[in-house]
MMTF fields as JSON, N, C-alpha, C and O atoms, coordinates in Angstrom:
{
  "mmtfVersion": "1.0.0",
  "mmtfProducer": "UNKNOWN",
  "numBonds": 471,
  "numAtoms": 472,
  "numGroups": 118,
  "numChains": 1,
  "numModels": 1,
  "chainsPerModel": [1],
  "groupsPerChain": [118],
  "chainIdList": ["A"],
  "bondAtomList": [4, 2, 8, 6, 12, 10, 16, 14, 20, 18, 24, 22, 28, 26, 32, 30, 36, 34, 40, 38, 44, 42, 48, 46, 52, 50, 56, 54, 60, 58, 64, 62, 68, 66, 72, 70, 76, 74, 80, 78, 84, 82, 88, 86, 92, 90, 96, 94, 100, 98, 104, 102, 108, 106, 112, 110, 116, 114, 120, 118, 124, 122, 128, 126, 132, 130, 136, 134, 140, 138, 144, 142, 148, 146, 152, 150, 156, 154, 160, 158, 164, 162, 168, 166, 172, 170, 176, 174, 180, 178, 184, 182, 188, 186, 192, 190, 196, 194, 200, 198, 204, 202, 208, 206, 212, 210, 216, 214, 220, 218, 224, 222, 228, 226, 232, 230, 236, 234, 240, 238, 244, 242, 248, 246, 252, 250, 256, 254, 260, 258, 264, 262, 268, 266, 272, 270, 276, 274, 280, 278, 284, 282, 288, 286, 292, 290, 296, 294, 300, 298, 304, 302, 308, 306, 312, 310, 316, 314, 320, 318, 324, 322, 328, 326, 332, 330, 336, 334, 340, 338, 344, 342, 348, 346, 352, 350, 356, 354, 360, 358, 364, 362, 368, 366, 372, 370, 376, 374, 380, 378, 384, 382, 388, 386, 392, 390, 396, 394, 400, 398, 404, 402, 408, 406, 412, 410, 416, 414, 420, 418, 424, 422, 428, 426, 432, 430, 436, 434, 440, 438, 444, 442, 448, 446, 452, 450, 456, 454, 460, 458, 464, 462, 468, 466],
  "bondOrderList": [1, 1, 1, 1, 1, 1, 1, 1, 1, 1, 1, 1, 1, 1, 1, 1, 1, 1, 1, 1, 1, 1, 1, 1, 1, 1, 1, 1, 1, 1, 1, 1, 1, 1, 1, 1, 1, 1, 1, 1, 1, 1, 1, 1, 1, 1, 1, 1, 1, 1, 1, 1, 1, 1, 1, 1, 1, 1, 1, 1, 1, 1, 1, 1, 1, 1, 1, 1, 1, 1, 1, 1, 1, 1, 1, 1, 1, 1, 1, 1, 1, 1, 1, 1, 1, 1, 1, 1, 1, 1, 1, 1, 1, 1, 1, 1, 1, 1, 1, 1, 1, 1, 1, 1, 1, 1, 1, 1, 1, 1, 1, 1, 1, 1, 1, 1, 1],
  "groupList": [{"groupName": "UNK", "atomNameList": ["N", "CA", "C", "O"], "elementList": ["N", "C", "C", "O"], "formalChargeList": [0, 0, 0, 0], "bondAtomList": [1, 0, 2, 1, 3, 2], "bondOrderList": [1, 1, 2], "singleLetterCode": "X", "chemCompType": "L-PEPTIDE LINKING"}],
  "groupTypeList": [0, 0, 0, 0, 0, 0, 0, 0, 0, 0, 0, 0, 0, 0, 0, 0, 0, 0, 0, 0, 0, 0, 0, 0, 0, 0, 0, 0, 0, 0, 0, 0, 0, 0, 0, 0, 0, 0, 0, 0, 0, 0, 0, 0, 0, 0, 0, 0, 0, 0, 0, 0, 0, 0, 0, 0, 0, 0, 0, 0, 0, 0, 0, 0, 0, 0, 0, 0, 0, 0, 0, 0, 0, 0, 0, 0, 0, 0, 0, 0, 0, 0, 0, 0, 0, 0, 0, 0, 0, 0, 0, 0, 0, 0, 0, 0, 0, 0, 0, 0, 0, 0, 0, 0, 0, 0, 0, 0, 0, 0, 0, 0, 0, 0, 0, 0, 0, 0],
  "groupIdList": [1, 2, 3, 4, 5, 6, 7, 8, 9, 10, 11, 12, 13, 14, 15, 16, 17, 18, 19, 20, 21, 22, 23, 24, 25, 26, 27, 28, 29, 30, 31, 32, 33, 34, 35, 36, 37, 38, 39, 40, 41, 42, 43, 44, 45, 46, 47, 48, 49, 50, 51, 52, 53, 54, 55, 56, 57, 58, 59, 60, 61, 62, 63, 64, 65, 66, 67, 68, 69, 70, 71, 72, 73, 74, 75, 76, 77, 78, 79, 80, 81, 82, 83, 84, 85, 86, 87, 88, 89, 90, 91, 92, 93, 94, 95, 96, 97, 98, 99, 100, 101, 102, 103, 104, 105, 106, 107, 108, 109, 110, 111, 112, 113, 114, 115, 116, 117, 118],
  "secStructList": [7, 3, 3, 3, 7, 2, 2, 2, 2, 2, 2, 2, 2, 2, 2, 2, 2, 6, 1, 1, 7, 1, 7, 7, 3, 3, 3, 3, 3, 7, 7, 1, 7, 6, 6, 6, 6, 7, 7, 7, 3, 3, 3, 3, 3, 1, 7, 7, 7, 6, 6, 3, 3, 3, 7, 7, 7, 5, 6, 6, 5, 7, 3, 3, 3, 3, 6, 6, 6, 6, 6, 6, 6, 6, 6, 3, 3, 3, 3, 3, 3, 3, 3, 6, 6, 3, 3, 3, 3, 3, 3, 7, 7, 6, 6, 3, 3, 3, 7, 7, 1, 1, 1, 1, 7, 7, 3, 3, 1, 1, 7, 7, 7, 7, 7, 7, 7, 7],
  "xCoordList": [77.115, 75.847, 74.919, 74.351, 74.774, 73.897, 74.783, 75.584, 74.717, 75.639, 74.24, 73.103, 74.955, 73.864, 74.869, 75.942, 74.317, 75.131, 74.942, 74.206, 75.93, 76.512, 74.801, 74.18, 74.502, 73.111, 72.255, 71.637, 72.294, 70.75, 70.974, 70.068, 72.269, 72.753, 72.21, 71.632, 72.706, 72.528, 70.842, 70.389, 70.109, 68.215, 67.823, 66.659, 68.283, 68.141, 68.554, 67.674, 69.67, 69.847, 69.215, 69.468, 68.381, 67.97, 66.693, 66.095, 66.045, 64.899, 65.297, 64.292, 66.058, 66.317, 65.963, 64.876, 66.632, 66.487, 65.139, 64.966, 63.91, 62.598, 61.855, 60.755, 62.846, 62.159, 62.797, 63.848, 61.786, 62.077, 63.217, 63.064, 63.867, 64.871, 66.004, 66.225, 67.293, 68.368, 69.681, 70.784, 68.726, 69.462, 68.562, 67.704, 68.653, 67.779, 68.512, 69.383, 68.013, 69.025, 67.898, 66.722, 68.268, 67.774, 67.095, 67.925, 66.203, 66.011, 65.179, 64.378, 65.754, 65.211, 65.039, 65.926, 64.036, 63.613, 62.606, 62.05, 62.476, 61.755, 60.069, 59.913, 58.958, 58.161, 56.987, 57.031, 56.035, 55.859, 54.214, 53.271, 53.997, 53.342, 54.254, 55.283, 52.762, 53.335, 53.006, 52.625, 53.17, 52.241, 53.535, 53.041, 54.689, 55.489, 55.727, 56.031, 55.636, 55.195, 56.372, 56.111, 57.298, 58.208, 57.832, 57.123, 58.293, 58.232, 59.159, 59.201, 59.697, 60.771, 60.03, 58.896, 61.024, 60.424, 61.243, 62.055, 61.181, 62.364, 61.623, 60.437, 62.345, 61.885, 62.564, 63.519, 62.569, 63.136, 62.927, 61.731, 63.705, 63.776, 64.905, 66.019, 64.284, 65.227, 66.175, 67.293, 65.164, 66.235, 66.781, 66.382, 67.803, 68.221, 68.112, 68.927, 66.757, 66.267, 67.576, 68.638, 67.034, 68.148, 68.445, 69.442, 66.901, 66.604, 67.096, 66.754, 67.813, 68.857, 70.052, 70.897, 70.077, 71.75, 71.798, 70.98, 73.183, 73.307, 74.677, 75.738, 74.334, 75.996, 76.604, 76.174, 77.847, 78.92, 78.071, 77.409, 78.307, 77.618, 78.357, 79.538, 77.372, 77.63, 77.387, 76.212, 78.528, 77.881, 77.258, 76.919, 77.095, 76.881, 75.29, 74.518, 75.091, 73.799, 74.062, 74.558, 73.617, 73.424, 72.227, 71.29, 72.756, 71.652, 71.232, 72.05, 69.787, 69.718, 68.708, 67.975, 68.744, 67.399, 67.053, 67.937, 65.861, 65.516, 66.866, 67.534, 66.712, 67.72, 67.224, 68.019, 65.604, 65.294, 64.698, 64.067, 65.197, 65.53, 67.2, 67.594, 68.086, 69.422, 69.731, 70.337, 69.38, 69.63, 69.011, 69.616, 67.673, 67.26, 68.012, 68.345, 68.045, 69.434, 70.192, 70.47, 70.915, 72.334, 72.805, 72.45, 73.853, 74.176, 73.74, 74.016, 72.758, 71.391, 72.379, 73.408, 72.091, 72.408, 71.423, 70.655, 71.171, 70.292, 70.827, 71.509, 70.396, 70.599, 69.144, 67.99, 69.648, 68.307, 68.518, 69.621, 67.907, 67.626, 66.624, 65.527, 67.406, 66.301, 65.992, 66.831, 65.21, 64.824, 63.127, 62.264, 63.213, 62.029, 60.773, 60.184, 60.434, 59.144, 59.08, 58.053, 60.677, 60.806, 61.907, 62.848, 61.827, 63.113, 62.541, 61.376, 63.604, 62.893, 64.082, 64.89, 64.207, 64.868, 64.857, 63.782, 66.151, 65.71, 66.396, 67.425, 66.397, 66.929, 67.254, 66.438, 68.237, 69.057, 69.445, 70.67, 69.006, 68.607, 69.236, 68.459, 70.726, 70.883, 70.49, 70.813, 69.756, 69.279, 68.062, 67.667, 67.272, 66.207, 65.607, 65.606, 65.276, 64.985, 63.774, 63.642, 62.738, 61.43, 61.118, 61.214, 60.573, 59.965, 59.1, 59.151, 57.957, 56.517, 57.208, 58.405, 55.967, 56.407, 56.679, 56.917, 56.529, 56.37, 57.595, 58.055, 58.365, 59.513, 59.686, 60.643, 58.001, 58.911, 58.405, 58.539, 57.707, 57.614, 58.962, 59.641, 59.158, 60.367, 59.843, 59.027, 60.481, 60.873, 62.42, 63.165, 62.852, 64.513, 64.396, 63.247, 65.285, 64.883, 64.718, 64.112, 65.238, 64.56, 63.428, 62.864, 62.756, 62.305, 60.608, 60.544, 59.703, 58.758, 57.459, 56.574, 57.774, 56.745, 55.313, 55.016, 54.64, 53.041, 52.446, 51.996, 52.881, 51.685, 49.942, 48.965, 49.843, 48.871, 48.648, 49.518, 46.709, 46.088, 47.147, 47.626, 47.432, 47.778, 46.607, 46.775],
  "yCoordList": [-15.292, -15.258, -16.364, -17.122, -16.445, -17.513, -18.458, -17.863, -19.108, -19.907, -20.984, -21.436, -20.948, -21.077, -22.469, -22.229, -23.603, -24.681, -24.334, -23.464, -25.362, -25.645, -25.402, -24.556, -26.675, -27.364, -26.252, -26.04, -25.55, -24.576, -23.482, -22.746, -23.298, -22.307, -22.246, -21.339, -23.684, -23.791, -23.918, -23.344, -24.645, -24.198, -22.879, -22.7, -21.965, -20.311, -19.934, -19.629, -19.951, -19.536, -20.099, -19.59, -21.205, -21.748, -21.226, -20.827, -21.132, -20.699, -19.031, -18.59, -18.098, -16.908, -16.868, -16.355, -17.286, -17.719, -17.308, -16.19, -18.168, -18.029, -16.693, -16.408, -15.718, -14.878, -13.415, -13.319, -12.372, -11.336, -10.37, -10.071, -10.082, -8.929, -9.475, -10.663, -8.014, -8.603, -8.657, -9.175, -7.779, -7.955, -8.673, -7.953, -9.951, -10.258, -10.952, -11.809, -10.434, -11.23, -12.135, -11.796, -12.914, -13.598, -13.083, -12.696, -12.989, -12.284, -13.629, -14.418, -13.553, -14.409, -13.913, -13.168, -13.987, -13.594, -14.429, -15.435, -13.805, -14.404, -13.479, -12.321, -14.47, -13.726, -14.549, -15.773, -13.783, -14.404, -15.64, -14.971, -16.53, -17.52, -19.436, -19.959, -19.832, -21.199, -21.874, -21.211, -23.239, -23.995, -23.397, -22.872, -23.328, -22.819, -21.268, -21.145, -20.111, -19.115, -18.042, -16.84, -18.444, -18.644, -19.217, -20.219, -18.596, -19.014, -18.557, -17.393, -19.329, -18.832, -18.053, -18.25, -17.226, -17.123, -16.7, -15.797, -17.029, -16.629, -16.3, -16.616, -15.596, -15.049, -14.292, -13.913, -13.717, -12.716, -11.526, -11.313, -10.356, -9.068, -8.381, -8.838, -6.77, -6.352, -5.214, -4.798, -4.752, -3.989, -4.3, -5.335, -3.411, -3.593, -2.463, -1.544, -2.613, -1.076, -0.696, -1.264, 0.353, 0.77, -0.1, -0.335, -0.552, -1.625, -3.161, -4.144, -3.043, -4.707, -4.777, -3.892, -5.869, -6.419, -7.225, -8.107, -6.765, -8.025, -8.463, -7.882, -9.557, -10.919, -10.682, -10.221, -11.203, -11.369, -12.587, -13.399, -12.517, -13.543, -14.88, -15.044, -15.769, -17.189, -17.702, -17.76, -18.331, -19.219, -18.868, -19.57, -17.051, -16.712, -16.166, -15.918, -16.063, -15.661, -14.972, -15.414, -13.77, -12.321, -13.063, -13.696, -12.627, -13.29, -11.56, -10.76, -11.436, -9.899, -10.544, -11.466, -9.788, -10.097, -9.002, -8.152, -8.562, -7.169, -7.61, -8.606, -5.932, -6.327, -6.763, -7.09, -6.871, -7.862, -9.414, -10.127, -9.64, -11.352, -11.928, -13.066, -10.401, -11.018, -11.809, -12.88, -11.326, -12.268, -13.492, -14.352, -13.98, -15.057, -16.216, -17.4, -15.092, -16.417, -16.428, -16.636, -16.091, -16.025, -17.421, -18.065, -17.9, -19.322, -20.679, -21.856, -19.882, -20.71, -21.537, -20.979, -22.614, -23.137, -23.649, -24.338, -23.292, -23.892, -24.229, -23.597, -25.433, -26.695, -27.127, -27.028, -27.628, -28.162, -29.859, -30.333, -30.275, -32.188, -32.182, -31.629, -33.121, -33.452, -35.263, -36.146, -35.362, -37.358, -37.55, -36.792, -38.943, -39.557, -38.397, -37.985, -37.934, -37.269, -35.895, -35.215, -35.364, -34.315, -33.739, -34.413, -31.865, -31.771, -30.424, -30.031, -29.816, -28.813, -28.375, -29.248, -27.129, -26.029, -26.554, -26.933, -26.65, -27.109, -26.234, -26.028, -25.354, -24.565, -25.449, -26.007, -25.379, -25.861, -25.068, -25.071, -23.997, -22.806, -23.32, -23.531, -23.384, -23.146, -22.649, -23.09, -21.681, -21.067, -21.137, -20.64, -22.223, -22.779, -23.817, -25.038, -23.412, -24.722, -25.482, -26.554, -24.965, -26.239, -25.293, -24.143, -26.804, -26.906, -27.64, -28.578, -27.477, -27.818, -29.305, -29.525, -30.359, -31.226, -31.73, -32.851, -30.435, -30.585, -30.045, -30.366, -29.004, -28.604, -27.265, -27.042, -26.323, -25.193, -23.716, -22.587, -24.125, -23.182, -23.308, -24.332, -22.288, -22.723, -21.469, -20.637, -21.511, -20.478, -20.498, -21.432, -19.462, -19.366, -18.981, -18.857, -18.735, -18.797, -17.229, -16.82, -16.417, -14.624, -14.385, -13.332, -15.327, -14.699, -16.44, -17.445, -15.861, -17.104, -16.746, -17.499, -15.571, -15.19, -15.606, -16.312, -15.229, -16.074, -16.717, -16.544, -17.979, -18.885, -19.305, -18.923, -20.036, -20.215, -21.194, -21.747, -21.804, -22.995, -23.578, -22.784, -24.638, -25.425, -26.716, -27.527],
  "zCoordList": [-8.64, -7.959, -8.469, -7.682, -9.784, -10.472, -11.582, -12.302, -11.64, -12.09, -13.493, -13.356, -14.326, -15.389, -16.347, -16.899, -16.34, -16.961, -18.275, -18.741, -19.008, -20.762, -21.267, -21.911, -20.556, -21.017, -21.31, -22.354, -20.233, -19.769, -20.513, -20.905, -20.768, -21.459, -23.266, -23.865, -23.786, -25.069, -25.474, -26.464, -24.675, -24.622, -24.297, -24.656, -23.808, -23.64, -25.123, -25.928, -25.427, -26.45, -27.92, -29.012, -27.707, -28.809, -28.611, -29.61, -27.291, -27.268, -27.428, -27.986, -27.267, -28.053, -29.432, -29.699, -30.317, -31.662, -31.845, -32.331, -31.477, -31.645, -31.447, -31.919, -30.466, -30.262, -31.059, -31.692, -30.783, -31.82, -31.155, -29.971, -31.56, -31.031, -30.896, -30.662, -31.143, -31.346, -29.919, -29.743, -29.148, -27.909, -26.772, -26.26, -26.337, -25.184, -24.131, -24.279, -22.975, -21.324, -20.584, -20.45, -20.292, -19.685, -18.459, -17.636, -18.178, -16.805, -16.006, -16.508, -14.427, -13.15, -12.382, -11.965, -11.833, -10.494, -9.896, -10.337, -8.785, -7.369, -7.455, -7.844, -6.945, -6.54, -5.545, -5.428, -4.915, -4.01, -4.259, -4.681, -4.144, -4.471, -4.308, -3.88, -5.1, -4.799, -3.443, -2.479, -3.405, -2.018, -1.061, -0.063, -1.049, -0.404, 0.054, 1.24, -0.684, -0.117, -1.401, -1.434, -2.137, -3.235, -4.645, -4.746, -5.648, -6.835, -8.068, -8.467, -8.47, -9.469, -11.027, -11.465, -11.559, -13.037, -14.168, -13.971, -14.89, -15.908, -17.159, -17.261, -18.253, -19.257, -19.929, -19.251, -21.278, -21.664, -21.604, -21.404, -21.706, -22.032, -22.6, -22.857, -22.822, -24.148, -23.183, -23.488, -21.605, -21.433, -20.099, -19.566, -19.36, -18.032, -17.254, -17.179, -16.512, -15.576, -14.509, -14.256, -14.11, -12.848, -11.614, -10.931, -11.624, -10.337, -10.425, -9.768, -11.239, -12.002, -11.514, -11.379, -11.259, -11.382, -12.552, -12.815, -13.541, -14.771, -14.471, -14.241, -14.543, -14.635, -15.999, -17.056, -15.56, -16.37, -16.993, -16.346, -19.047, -19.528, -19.194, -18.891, -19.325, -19.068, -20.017, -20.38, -20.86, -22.34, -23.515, -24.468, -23.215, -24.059, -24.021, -24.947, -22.262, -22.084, -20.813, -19.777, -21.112, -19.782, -19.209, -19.696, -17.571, -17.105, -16.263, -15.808, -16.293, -15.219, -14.39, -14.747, -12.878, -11.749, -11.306, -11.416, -10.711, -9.534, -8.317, -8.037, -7.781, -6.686, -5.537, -4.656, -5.277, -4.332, -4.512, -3.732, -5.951, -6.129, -5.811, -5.555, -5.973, -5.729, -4.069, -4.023, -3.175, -2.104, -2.155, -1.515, -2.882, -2.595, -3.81, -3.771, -4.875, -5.49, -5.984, -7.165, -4.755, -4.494, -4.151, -3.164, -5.321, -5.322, -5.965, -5.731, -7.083, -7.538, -8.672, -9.054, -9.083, -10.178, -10.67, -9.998, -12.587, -13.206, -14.33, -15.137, -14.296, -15.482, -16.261, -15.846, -17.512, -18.094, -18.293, -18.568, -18.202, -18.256, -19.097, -19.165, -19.896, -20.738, -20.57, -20.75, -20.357, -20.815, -21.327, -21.769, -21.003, -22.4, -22.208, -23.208, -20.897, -21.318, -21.695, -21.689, -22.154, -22.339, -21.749, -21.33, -21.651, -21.055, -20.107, -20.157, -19.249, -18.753, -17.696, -17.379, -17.172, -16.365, -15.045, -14.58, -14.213, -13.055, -12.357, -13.0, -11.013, -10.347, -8.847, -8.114, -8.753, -7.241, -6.514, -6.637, -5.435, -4.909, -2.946, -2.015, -2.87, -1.777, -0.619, 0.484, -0.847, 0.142, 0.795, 1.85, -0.468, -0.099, 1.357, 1.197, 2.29, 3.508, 3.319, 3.91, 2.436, 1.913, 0.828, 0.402, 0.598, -1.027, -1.006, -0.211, -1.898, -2.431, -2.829, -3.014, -2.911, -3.251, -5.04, -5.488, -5.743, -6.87, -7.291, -8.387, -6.302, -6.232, -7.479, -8.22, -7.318, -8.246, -7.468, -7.941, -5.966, -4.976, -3.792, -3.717, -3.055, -1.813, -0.997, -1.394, 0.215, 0.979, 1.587, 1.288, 2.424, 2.561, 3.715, 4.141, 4.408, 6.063, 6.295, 7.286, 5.416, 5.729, 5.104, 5.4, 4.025, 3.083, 2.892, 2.183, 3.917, 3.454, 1.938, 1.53, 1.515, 0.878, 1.184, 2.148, 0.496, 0.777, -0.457, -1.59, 0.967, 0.094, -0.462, 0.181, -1.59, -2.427, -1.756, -1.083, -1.872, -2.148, -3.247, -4.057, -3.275, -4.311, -4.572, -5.482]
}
């Protein structure tokens, strides 16, 4: 369903490290905002509610979402890049048909959420 690179993998887990607790999953989801009407978010947590789907780990990182972020990314791949001005998470979201020009709002053709002033 989500597909999580080497890269993105080994900065999750380094950024784990920093944080407190000895079990944490990655959690992603969808919510609604952004000049596009979509907005991604990621973060940690310690548990996995009823209302979750959790992946098979990737690299060594559980990834969990709500089950109404699983249709919107479904197919998502995220990688991290790093160059000179730094480095940072990038999500490539198939299902996406526009995107903000800053590229961290979208909408999907079932799903336009509502959009923000940007």
């Amino acid at each position: 369903m989500i597909h999580l690179s080497e890269a993105a993998a080994a900065q999750v887990k380094e950024m784990m490290k920093q944080e407190e607790g000895d079990s944490l999953y990655l959690r992603v989801g969808v919510k609604g905002g952004g000049c596009t009407g979509l907005s991604y978010g990621m973060g940690f947590d310690t548990e996995i509610n009823d209302d979750d789907e959790a992946l098979d780990a990737q690299h060594g990182v559980t990834i969990i979402m709500d089950k109404e972020s699983a249709p919107v990314l479904n197919g998502v791949n995220i990688d991290y890049k790093q160059n000179m001005m730094g480095g940072g998470f990038t999500i490539d979201n198939p299902n996406a048909i526009a995107s903000c020009g800053c590229g961290s709002s979208f909408k999907t053709a079932t799903n336009a959420g509502t959009p923000e002033n940007c």
